[in-house]
Residue, then its C-alpha position, 0 to 999 in steps of 0.5 A: x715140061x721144064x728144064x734144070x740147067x747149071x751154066x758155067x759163066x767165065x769172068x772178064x775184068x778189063x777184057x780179061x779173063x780171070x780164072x773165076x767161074x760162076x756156076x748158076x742153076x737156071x729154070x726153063x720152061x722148056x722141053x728142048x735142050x737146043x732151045x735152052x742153049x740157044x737162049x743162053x748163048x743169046x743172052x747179053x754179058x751180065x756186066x758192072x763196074x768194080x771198085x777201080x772202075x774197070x768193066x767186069x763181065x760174066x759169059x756164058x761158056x757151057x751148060x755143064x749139068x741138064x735135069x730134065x722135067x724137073x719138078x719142085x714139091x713144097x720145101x724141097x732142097x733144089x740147090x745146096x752148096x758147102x762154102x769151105x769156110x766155117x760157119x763162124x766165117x758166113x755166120x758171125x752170130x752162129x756157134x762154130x761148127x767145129x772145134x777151137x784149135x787147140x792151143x799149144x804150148x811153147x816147146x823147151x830146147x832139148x839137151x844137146x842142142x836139138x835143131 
């Protein structure tokens, strides 16, 4: 049997918090729950050094959704995301995937005054 987990991490720069979140979809080759968080909670902070050399650390805080005796067939979708940002913005050399703004044109000042 295995396990699908998705863990929340929290970030730490410097010893303190941030409101960032990791969310990573974990594999186990498993069929406890008790075991899979045992691990987890085990595991040491994943941690590097930032541009201003200060200490950034990600830990775990929570398994936050559970798939039991996941099973993987060939090409199918395990993971997928939406960015928010167009896929001109994480694709440079892709079409856009929606429509150029429209441009406007400079009002004129009504008569009377106006605002």
């Amino acid at each position: 049997m295995s396990i699908l987990v998705i863990a929340a991490y929290h970030c730490e720069v410097a010893g303190k918090p941030t409101n960032s979140v990791d969310y990573q979809v974990r594999h186990f080759a498993s069929d406890s729950l008790d075991d899979v968080t045992a691990r987890l909670r085990a595991e040491l902070p994943q941690a590097y050094q930032n541009c201003y050399k200060q200490e950034v650390r990600s830990l775990f805080d929570d398994i936050v959704a559970v798939e039991f005796d996941a099973r993987f067939e060939d090409g199918q979708e395990v993971i997928g995301f939406i960015t928010g940002k167009s896929k001109k913005t994480t694709e440079p050399n892709a079409p856009p995937n929606r429509r150029p703004a429209r441009q406007r044109t400079a009002r004129k000042p009504s008569r009377g005054g106006g605002r």
